[in-house]
C-alpha positions in Angstrom: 0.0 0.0 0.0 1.2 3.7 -1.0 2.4 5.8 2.0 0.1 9.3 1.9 2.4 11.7 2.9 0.9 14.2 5.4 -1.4 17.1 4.4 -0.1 20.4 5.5 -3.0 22.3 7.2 -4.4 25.1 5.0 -3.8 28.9 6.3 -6.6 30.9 6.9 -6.5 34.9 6.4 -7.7 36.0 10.0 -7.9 39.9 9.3 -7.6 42.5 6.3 -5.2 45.0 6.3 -8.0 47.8 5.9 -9.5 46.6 9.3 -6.1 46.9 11.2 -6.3 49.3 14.0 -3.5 50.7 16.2 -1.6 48.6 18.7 -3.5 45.8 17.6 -1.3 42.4 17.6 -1.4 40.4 14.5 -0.8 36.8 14.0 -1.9 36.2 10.4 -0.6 35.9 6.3 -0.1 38.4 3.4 1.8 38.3 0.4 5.1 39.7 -0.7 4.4 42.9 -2.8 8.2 44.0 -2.6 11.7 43.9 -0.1 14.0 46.6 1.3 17.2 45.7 1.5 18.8 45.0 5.2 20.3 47.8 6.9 22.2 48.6 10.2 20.3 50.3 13.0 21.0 50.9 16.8 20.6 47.1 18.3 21.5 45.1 15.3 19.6 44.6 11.7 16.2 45.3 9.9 14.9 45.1 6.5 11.2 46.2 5.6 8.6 44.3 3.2 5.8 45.7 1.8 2.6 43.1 2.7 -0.6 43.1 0.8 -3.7 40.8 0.9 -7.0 41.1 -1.0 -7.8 44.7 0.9 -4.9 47.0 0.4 -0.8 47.2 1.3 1.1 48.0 4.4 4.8 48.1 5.2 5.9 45.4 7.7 9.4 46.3 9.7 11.3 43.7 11.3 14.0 44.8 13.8 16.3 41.7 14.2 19.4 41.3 16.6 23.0 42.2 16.3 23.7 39.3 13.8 23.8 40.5 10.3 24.2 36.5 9.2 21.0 35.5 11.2 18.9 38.4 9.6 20.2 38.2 6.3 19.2 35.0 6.2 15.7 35.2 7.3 15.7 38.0 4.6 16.7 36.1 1.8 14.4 33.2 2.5 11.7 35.6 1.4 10.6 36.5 -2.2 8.4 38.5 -3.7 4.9 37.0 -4.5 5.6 34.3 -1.5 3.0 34.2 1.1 4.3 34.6 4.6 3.1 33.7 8.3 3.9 36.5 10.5 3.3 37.9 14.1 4.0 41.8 14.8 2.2 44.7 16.4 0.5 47.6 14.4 2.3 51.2 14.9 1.4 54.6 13.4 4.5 56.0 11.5 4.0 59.4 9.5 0.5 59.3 9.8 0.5 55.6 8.2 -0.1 51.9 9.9 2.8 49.4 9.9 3.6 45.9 11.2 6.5 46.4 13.8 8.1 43.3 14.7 11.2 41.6 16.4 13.2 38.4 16.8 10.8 37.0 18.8 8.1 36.9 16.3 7.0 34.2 13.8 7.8 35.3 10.1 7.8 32.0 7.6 7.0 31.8 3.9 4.0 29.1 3.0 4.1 26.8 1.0 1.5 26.7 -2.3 -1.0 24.1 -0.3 -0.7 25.9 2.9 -2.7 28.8 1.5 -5.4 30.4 -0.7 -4.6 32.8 -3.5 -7.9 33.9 -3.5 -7.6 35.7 -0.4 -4.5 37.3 -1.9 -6.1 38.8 -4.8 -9.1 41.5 -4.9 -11.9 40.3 -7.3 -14.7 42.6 -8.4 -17.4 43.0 -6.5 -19.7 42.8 -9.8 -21.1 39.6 -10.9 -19.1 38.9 -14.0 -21.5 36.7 -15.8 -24.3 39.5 -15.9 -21.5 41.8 -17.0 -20.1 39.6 -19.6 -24.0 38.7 -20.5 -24.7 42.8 -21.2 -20.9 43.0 -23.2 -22.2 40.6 -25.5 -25.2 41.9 -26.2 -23.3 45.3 -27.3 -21.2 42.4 -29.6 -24.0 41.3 -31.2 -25.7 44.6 -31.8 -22.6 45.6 -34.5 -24.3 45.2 -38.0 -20.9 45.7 -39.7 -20.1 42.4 -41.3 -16.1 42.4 -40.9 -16.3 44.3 -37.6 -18.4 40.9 -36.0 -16.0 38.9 -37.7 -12.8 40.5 -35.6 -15.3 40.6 -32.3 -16.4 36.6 -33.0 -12.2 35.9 -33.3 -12.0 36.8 -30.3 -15.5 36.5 -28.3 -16.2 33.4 -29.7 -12.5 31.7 -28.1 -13.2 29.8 -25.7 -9.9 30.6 -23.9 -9.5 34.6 -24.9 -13.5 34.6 -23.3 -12.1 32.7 -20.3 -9.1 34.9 -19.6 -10.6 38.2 -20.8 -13.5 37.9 -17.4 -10.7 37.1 -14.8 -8.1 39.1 -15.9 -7.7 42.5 -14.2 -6.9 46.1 -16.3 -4.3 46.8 -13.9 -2.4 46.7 -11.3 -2.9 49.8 -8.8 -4.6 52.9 -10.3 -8.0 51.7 -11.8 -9.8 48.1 -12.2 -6.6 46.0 -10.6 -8.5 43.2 -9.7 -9.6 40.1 -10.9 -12.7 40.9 -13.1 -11.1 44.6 -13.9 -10.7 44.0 -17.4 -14.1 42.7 -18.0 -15.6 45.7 -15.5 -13.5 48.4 -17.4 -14.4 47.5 -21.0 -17.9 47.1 -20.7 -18.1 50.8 -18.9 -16.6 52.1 -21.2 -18.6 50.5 -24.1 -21.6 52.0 -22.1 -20.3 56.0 -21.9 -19.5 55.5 -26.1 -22.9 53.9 -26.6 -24.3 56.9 -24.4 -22.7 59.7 -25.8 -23.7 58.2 -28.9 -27.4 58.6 -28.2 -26.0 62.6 -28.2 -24.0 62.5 -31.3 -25.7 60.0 -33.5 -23.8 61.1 -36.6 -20.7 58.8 -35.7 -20.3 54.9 -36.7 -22.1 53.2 -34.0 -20.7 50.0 -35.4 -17.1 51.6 -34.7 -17.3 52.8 -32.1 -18.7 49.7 -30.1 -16.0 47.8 -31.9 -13.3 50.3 -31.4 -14.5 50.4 -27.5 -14.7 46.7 -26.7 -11.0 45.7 -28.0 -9.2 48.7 -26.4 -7.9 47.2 -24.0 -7.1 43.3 -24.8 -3.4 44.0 -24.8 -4.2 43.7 -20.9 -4.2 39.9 -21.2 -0.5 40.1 -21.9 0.8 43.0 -19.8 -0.2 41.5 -16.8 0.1 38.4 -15.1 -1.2 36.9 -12.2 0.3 34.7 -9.9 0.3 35.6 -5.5 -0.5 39.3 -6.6 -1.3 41.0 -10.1 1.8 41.8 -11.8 3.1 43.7 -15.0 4.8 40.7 -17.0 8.1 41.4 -18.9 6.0 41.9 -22.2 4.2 44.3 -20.8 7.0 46.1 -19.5 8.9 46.3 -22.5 6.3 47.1 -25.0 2.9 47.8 -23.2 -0.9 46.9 -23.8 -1.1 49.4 -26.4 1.4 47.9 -29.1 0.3 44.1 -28.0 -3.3 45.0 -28.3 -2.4 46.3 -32.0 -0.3 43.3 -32.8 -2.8 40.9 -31.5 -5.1 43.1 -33.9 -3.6 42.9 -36.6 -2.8 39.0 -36.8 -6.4 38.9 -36.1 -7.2 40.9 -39.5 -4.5 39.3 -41.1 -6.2 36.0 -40.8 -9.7 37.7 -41.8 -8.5 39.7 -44.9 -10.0 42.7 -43.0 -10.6 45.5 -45.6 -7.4 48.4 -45.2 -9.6 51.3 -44.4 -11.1 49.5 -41.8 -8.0 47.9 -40.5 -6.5 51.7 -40.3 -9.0 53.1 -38.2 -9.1 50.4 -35.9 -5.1 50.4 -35.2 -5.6 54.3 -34.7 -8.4 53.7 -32.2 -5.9 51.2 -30.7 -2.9 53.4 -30.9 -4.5 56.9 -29.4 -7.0 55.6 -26.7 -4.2 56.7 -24.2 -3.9 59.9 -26.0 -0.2 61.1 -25.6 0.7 59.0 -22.7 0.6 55.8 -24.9 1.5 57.2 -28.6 2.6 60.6 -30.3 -0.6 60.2 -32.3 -3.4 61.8 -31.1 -7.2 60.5 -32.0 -7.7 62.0 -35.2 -12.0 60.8 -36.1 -15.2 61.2 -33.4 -15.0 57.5 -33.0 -11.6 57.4 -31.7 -11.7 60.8 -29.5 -14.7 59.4 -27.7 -13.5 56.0 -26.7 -10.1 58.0 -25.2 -12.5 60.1 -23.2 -14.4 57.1 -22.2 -11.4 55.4 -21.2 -9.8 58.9 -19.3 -13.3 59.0 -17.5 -13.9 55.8 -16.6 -10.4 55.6 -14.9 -10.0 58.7 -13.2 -14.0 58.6 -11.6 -12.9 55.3 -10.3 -9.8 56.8 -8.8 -11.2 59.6 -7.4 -14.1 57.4 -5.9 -11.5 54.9 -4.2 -9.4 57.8 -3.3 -12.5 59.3 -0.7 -13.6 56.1 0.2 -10.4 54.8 1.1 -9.2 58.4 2.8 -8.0 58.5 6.5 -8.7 61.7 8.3 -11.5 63.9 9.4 -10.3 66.5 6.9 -12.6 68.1 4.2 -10.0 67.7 2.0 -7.1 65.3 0.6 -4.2 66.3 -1.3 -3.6 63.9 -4.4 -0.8 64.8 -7.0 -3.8 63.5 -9.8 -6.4 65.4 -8.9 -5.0 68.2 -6.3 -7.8 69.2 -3.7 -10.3 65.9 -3.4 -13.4 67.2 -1.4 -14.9 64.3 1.1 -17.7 65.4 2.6 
């Protein structure tokens, strides 16, 4: 008979970080965003990680003895991405909560069946078959022959359908979470469709088409593994030129007609305005789908920013926006 080797005991998230209150004690896991390096301090060696779960980030401090060896080590048994066990107390520095802890104090990196990723990872809070249910509907209102023929390459793959609901459309400033993709796209194929219903003289068919693939680059500048991260790809080249080469392989295989082809690269290529090309939307359809985008983003922002805002303050300084008002 087969010796079963033993099953480590799953590890259960106790507490968010956005519930943490001063001096409380915490005895509970988080994932590795990032490391500072170790450095020299009165009574012997620290290094700092930044900690994040499904809620938000916090910087964790741990102030080891006077044995750079021991506390190097502990340090370099740590990676990003790893999930760690760890025990410390919650202090106010510079007006923000951190995880102070010392050599007494449990910090150990968990294994993959020790823990849920889930709890690692924020998700959107939107049911993502209803939203996927009211993006198709937009799919199957374009008339356009060889526009539903790009939107059915993609739409109707099985795996590109699969991906495109979980993956997020960032990784901090708007949509970074599981879902955010999905959530993102179909907002902004909503604001084209209603300022549409304004300006009815543009090419409805376009503009749906130009709004719903404006963003698939996304699948391949992120990746997902403990946290949501920007993938080497991404990095080097960004969502904008993926989105257009995935684009035009798509069209390639279609025999898309050049005129059409053209406009949808340029809707592609300016939806970020300057900040992702030197070309600048140049037809209706395009400069509405980069407001629509721009809007989308920065409510969200400025939304998250309020709700997420610690003081009693009318105000909050943010080098976006300036002056946010939160009463």
């Amino acid at each position: 008979m087969r010796s079963i080797g033993k099953v480590k005991k799953m590890a259960k998230k106790i507490k968010l970080i956005k519930d943490l209150k001063k001096d409380e004690i915490v005895n509970d896991i988080f994932v590795v965003k990032f490391k500072k390096p170790v450095d020299k301090y009165r009574n012997g060696y620290k290094f700092e990680l930044r900690l994040g779960d499904s809620s938000k980030e916090i910087m964790y401090k741990y102030w080891g003895p006077d044995d750079e060896e021991k506390v190097k080590s502990i340090y370099d048994s740590i990676k990003s991405d790893n999930i760690v066990h760890i025990q410390g107390r919650v202090n106010e520095w510079n007006n923000n909560l951190e995880i102070s802890a010392n050599d007494n104090h449990i910090i150990k990196v968990l294994s993959p069946e020790e823990y849920d990723v889930s709890e690692f990872i924020k998700q959107t809070e939107k049911p993502i078959e209803e939203m996927w249910g009211e993006l198709i509907k937009y799919i199957e209102s374009v008339k356009n022959t060889d526009m539903k023929k790009i939107l059915d390459f993609f739409f109707k793959d099985d795996g590109f359908s699969k991906k495109f609901k979980q993956w997020p459309a960032a990784m901090y400033i708007h949509h970074g979470w599981l879902g955010g993709l999905l959530e993102h796209t179909l907002s902004v194929v909503k604001l084209c469709d209603s300022i549409y219903n304004i300006h009815d003289k543009m090419d409805k068919d376009l503009l749906i088409t130009g709004a719903v693939l404006h963003d698939i680059g996304k699948m391949h500048e992120f990746e997902i593994t403990t946290s949501i991260k920007v993938s080497t790809k991404g990095m080097l080249i960004g969502h904008v030129n993926i989105g257009i080469d995935m684009l035009n392989k798509a069209m390639d295989e279609l025999k898309t007609p050049d005129k059409l082809r053209l406009k949808l690269v340029h809707i592609l290529m300016t939806h970020m305005g300057e900040y992702g090309n030197n070309k600048l939307p140049a037809f209706p359809e395009a400069l509405t789908i980069f407001h629509a985008d721009q809007l989308d983003a920065k409510v969200l922002q400025m939304a998250t920013l309020k709700e997420e805002a610690q003081t009693e303050d009318d105000y909050v300084y943010d080098k976006h926006f300036g002056n946010v008002y939160l009463k």
